[in-house]
C-alpha positions in Angstrom: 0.0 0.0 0.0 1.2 3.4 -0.8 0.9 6.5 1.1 -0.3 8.9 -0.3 0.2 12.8 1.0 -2.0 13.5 3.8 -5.0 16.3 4.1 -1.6 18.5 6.1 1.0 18.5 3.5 -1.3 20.6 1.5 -0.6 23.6 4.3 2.9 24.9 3.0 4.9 26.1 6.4 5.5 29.9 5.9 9.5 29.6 6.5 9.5 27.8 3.0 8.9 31.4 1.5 10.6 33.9 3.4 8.9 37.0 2.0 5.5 36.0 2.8 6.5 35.7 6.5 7.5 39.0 6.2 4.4 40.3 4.9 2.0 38.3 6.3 3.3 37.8 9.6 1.0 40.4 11.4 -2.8 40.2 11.7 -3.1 43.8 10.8 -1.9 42.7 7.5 -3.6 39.4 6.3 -7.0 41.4 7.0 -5.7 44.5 4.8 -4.9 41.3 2.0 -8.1 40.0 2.3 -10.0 43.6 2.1 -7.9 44.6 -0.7 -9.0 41.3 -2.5 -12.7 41.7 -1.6 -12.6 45.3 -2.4 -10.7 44.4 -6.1 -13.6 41.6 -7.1 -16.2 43.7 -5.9 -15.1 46.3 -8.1 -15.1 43.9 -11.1 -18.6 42.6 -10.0 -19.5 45.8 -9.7 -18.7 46.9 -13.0 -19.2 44.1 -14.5 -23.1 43.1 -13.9 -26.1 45.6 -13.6 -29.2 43.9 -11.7 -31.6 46.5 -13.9 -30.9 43.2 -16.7 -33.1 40.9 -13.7 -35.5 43.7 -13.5 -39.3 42.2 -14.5 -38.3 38.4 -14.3 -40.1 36.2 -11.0 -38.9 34.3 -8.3 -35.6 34.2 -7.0 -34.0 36.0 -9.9 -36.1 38.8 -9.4 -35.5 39.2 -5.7 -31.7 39.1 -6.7 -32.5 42.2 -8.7 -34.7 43.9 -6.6 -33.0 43.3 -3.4 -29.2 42.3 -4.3 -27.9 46.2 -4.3 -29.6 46.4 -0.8 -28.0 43.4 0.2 -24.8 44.2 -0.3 -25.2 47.7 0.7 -26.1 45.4 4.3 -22.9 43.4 3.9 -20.5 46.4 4.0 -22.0 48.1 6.8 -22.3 44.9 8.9 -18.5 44.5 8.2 -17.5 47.8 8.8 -19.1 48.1 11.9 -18.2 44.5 13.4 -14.6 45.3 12.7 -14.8 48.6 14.1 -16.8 47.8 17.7 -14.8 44.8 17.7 -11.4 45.7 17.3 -12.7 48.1 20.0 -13.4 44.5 22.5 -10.6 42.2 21.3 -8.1 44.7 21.5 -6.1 43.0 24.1 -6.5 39.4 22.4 -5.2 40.7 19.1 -1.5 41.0 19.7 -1.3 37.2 21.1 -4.0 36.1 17.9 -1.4 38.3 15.4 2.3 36.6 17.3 0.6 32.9 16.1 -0.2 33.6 12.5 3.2 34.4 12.3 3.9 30.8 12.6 0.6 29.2 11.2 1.1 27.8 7.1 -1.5 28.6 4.5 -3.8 25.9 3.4 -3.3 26.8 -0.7 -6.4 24.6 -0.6 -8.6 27.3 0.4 -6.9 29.4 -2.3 -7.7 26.8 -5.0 -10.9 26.4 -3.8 -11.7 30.4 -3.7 -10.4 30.5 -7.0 -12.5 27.5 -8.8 -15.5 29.2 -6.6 -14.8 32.9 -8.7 -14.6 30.9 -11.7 -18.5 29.7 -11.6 -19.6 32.5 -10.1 -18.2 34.4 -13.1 -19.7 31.5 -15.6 -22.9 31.3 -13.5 -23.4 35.0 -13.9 -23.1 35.1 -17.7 -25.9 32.5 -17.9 -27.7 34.4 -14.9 -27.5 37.3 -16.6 -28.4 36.2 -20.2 -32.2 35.8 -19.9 -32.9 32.5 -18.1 -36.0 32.5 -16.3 -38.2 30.1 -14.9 -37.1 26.7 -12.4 -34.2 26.5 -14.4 -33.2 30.4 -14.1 -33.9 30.3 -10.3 -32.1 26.9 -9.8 -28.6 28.8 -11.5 -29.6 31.9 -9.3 -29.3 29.6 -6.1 -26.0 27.9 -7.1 -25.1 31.2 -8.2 -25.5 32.8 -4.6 -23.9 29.6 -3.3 -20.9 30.2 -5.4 -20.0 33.6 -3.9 -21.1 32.2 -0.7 -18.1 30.1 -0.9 -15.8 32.6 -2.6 -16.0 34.8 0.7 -16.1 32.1 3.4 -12.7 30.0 1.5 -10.8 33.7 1.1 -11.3 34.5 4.8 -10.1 30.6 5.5 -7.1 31.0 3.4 -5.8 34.6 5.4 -7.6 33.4 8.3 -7.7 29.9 9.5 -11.1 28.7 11.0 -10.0 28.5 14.3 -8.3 31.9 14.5 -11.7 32.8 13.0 -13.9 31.6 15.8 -11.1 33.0 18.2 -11.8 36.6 17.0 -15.6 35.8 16.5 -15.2 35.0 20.2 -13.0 38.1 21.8 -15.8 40.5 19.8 -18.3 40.7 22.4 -21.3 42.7 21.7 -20.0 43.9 18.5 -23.1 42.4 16.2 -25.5 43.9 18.7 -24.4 47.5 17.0 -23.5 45.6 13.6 -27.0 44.2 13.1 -29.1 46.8 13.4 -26.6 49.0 10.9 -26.9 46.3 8.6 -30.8 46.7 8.7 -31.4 50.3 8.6 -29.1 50.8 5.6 -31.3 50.0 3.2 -34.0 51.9 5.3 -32.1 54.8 5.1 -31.3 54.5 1.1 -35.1 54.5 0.3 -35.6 57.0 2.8 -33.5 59.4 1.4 -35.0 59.1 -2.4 -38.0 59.9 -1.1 -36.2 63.3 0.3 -35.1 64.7 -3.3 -38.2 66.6 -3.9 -38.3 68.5 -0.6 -35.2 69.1 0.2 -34.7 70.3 -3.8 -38.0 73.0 -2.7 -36.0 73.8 0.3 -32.9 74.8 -1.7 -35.0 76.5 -4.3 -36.1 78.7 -1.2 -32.8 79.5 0.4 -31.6 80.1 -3.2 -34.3 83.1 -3.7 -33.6 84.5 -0.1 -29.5 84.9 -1.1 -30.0 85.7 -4.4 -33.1 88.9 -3.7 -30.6 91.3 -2.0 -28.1 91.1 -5.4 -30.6 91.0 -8.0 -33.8 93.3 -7.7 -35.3 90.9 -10.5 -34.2 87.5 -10.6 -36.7 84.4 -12.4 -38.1 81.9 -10.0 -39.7 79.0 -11.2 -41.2 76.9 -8.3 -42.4 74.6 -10.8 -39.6 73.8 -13.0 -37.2 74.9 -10.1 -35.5 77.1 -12.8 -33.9 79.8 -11.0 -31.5 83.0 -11.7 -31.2 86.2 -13.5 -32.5 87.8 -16.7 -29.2 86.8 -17.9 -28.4 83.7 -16.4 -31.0 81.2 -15.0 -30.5 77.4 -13.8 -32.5 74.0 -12.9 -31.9 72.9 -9.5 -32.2 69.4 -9.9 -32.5 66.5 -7.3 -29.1 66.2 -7.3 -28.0 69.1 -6.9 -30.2 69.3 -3.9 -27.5 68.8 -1.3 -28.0 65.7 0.2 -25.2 63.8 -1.5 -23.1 66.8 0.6 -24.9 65.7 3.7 -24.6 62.4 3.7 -20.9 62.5 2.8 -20.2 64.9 5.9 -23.0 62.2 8.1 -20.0 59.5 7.0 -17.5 61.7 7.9 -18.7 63.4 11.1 -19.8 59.7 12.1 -16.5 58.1 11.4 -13.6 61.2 12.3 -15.6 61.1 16.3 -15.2 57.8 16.5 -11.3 57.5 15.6 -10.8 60.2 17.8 -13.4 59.4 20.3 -10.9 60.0 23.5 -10.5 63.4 22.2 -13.8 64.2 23.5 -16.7 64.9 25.6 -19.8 62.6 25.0 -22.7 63.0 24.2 -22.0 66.8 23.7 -19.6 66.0 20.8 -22.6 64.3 18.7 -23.5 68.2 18.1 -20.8 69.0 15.4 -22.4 66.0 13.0 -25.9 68.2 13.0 -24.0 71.1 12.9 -21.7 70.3 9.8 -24.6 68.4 7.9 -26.7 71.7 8.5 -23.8 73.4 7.1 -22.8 71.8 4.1 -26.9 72.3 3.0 -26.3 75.5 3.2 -23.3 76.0 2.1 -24.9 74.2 -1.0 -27.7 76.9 -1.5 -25.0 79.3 -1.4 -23.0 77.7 -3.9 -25.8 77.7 -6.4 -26.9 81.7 -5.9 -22.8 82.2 -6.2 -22.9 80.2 -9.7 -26.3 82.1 -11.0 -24.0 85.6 -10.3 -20.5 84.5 -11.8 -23.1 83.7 -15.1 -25.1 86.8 -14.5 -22.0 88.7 -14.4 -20.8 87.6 -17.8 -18.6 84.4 -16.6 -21.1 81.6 -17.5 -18.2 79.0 -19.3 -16.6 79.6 -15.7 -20.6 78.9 -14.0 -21.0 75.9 -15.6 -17.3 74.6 -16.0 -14.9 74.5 -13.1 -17.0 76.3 -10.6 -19.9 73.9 -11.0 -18.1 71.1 -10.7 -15.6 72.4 -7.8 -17.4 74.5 -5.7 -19.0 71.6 -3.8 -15.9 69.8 -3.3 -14.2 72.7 -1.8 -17.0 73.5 0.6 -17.6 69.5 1.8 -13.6 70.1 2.4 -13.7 73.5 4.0 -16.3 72.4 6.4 -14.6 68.8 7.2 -11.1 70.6 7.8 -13.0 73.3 9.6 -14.5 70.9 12.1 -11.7 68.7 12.8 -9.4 71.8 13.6 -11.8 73.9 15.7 -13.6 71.3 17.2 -10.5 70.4 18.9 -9.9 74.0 20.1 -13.4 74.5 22.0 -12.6 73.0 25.7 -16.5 72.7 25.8 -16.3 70.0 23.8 -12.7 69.0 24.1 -11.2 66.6 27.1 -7.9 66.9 25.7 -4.6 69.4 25.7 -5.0 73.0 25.6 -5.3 75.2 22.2 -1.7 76.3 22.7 0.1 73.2 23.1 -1.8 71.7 20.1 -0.4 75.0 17.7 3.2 73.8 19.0 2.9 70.5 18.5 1.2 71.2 14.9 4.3 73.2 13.6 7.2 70.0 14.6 4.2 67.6 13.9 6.4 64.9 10.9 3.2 63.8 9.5 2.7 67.6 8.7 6.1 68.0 6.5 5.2 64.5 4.5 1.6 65.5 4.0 0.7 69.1 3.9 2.5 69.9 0.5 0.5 67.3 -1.2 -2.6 68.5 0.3 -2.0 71.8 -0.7 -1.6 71.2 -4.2 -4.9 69.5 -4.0 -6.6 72.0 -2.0 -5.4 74.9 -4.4 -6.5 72.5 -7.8 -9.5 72.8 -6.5 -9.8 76.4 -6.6 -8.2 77.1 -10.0 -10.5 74.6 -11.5 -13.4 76.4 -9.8 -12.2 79.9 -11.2 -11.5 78.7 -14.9 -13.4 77.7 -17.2 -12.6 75.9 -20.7 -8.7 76.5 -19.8 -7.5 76.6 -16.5 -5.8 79.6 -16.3 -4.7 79.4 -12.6 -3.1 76.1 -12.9 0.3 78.5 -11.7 -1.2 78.3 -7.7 -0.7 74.9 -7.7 3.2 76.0 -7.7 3.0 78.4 -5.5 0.8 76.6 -2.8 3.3 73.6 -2.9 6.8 75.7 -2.9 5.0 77.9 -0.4 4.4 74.7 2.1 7.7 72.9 1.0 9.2 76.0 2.2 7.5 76.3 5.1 8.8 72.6 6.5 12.5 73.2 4.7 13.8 72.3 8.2 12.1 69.0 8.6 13.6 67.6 5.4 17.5 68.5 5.8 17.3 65.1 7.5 16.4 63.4 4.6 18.5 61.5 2.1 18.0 63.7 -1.5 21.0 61.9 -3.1 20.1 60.0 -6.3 22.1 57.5 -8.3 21.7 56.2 -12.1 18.6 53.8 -11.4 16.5 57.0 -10.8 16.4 58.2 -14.4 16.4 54.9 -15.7 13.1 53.8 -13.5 11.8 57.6 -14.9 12.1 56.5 -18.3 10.9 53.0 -17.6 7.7 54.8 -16.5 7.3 57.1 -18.9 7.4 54.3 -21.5 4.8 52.1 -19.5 2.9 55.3 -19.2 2.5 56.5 -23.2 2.1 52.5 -23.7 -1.4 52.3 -21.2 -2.4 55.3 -22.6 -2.6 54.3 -25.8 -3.8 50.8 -25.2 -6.3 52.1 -22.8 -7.2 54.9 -25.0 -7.7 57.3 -21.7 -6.2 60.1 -23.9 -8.6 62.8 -24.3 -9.0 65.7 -26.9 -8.0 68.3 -25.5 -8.2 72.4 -26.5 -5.2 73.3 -24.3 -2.9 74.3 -27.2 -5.8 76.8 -29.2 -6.7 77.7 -25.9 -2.6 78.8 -25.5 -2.1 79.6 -29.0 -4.4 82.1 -28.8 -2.9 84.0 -25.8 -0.5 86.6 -26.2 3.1 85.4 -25.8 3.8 86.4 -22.5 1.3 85.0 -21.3 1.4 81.6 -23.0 5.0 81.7 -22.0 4.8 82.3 -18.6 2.0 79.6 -17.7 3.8 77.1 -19.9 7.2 77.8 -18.0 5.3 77.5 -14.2 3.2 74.2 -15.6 6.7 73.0 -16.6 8.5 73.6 -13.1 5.3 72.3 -11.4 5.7 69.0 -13.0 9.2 68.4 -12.6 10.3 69.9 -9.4 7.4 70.4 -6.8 4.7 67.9 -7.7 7.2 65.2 -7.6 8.6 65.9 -4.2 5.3 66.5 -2.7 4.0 63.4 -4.0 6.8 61.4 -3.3 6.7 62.8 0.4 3.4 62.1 1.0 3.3 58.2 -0.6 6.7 57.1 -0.8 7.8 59.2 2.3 5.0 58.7 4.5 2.0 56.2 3.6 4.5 53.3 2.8 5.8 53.4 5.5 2.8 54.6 7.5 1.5 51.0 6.9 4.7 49.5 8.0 4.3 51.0 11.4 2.7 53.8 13.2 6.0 55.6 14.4 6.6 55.7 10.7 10.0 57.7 10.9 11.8 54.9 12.1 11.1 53.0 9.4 14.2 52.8 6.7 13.5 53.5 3.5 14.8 50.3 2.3 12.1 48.8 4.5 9.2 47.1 2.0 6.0 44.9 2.6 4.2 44.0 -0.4 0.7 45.7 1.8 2.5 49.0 1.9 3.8 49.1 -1.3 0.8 47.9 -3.0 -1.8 49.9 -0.8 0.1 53.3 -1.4 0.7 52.8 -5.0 -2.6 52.1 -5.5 -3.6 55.4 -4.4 -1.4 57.2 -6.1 -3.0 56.2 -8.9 -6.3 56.7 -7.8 -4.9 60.2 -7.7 -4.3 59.5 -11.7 -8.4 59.2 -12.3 -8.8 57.4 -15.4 -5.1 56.5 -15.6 -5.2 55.1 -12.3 -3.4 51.6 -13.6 -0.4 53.3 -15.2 -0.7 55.2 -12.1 -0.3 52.4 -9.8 2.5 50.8 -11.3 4.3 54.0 -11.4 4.1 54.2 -7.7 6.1 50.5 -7.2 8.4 51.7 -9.6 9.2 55.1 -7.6 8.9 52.5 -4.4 11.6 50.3 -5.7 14.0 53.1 -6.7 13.5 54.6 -3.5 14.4 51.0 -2.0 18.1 50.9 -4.0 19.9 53.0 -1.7 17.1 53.9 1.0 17.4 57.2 -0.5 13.4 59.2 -1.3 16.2 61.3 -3.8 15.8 58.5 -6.2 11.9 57.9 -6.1 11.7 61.8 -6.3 14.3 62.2 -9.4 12.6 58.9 -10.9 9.5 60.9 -10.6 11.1 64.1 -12.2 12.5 62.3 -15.2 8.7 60.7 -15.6 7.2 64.3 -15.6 10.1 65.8 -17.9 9.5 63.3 -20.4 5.8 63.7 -20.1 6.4 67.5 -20.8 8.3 66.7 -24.0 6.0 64.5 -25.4 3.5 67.3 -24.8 5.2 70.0 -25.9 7.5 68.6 -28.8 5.5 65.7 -29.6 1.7 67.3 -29.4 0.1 65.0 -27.0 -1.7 67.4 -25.2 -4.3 65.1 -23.5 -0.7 63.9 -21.2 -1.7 67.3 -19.5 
């Protein structure tokens, strides 16, 4: 009789692959693996199928169309919250749970088994999605929801083995008493709030007619049509444009920034600033709208309906998010911790400042020169300023750094530039674009002048700004939380994957040439432990970019 190998040689001991114990060997990060891989198929899912195809059909398929958005709408918030009130319970469980995955082996079983599992589900769907009805369409629609059933629950086995599960499950306490009833009222809350869109659109009309009556003796109000604005000028305030998207992003924000910083405050009294800033941001809204309808009365209406439209909201959800945080802090009414003062010192040696701030602040001041242009955007030059401004401003904070750079830099800058032109192409994310009549048709000081500052931008300060904020600090952020003591030859696959992907989230539609331009920077800044490097790789990228625009034509690079 022959042995064959047992159910246990399938689970491959983690000091066979030396990088993986590095990566995986805290908690922290086999849960950010498994909601990075959740978060990618969900995307692709996401993208991929539209339930409107079930509408009209009976049975089971129908319910998966009517109720599957709602569903998983449920799922997230269940998750969210059990993770957040849990890790809230278990805290003191965690760190011994986290020191024995460091020695428990992967069953690739679980991975095999996730991945045959995606593979139906993603046959199953086609057919699902087709146009089968009847028993044999609901029969597919119930294997179907088995299918991703056990594309979840063999993922979570594979980072997570069973009994590490049911060890966490068990050091959560009470967290599904506050995860349950999330879960329910979700959904609740989504159909509540369609049903909101037609008065909350009257009440904006309203507050819209009170700002606008002291400016404009005149003005056209529609109640009706909810066309509103001058003789000139006049817009439709539409359901969206109602302000309770604003709302509800400053409910999610108000709800989530107390509770990461709930020692920071007095309870209940600090519940106040999430009515306050969703009152706010309405208004704020209103305003916005009575601004637009008098930069169009006033002669500006590409600027109106281009950059300011589309802007202006951003900047005031922003304002009043940044506004909050900073002041709430300040008012010892609400407060329980340090003074004012020693806050404002702590703020101006505060490291996470230097990387950040810079980066911020060429974000912050996008914002406003988009809102203020209209076809062209004219005031792309305070992007410049804002960042040499703050890079200035923490010039003391990065003498300690290394700005040295060897060949490899340039060489990963070409490398990038190369990959970059390639995706664009192949993605066809390039865009016409009226930047050069829009130049050409300014005088020559002008056009001069803005091209020269767009130039410098690109190659000196957006590079070291990015580079600070996601080479400098979010890699190494997810490394550890005292994040200047980490080297910056120091890599995880997590850290480098998480903060490249948002650097090219940063990107918008070139978000994947993004991305693989941020492990590029991150592995040039890994050759010597030098940010120099990722910062010149960067620089080089940028330059080239500049050339192909401004030799070569391609103005959609910019």
């Amino acid at each position: 009789m022959i042995n064959g190998p047992s159910r246990a040689s399938l689970a491959i001991p983690l000091g066979a692959f030396p990088p993986l114990r590095l990566v995986f060997a805290r908690l922290s990060s086999r849960l950010a693996c498994l909601a990075v891989l959740f978060i990618l198929e969900l995307l692709v899912v996401s993208l991929w199928l539209d339930t409107k195809a079930l509408d009209g059909r009976g049975g089971l398929i129908g319910a998966v169309g009517d109720y599957g958005p709602h569903l998983l709408q449920s799922l997230v918030v269940f998750t969210t919250v059990f993770l957040a009130f849990g890790y809230s319970n278990a805290r003191e469980a965690l760190s011994t749970i986290s020191n024995r995955l460091a020695g428990t082996p992967f069953v690739w079983g679980y991975l095999a088994a996730h991945g045959a599992g995606m593979i139906a589900f993603a046959f199953l769907s086609t057919v699902l999605f087709g146009g089968v009805q009847g028993l044999l369409g609901n029969l597919i629609a119930s294997i179907w929801l088995g299918t991703g059933i056990l594309g979840i629950v063999t993922a979570l086995f594979f980072f997570l083995p069973p009994k590490t599960v049911r060890e966490l499950l068990g050091n959560t306490g009470s967290a599904w008493i506050y995860a349950v009833p999330a879960a329910a009222l979700t959904p609740a809350l989504v159909i509540a709030s369609k049903r909101l869109w037609k008065p909350a659109t009257a009440l904006t009309f309203e507050i819209v007619k009170s700002i606008l009556n002291p400016f404009v003796p005149g003005f056209v109000a529609d109640p009706a049509t909810k066309i509103i604005g001058t003789q000139k000028f006049t817009v439709q305030i539409a359901p969206g444009c109602s302000g309770l998207e604003g709302m509800g992003l400053m409910l999610i924000f108000g709800v989530l920034w107390l509770w990461f910083f709930r020692r920071d405050f007095i309870f209940p009294r600090a519940l106040l600033l999430i009515p306050f800033g969703v009152s706010l941001i309405f208004l704020l809204n209103a305003a916005r709208i009575a601004t637009l309808i008098l930069i169009g009365d006033a002669g500006a209406q590409a600027v109106a309906l281009g950059g300011f439209h589309s802007q202006a909201g951003w900047i005031a959800f922003n304002g009043v998010a940044l506004g909050l945080a900073c002041v709430a802090h300040r008012v010892q009414w609400l407060s329980s911790t340090r003074t004012p003062v020693e806050r404002a010192e702590r703020w101006v040696e505060n490291p996470t400042a230097a990387y950040l701030v810079p980066a911020l602040a060429i974000l912050a001041a996008a914002m406003v020169s988009r809102a203020g242009s209209g076809g062209f955007e004219w005031m792309y030059p305070l992007r410049f300023v804002a960042a040499a401004g703050t890079l200035l401003l923490f010039r003391r904070q990065y003498m300690s750094l290394n700005w040295k750079c060897g060949w490899v830099a340039p060489v990963v800058g070409g490398i990038v530039f190369v990959l970059w032109i390639s995706l664009d192409r192949i993605a066809g994310t390039g865009a016409v674009s009226g930047m050069a009549a829009e130049l050409a048709a300014s005088p020559a000081p002008v056009r001069i002048t803005w091209l020269v500052i767009r130039v410098l931008a690109a190659v000196v300060t957006v590079p070291i700004a990015e580079e600070l904020a996601f080479r400098g600090f979010l890699l190494r952020r997810l490394i550890s939380a005292d994040f200047e003591s980490v080297s910056f030859q120091r890599w995880t696959l997590v850290a480098v994957f998480v903060s490249s992907v948002a650097f090219g989230l940063l990107h918008g539609d070139r978000w994947i040439a993004g991305s693989v331009a941020g492990i590029l920077y991150a592995g040039a800044q890994k050759w010597r432990g030098r940010i120099g490097d990722a910062v010149v790789a960067h620089g080089v990228t940028n330059a080239l970019i500049s050339i192909a625009v401004l030799w070569g034509g391609n103005w959609s690079l910019w």
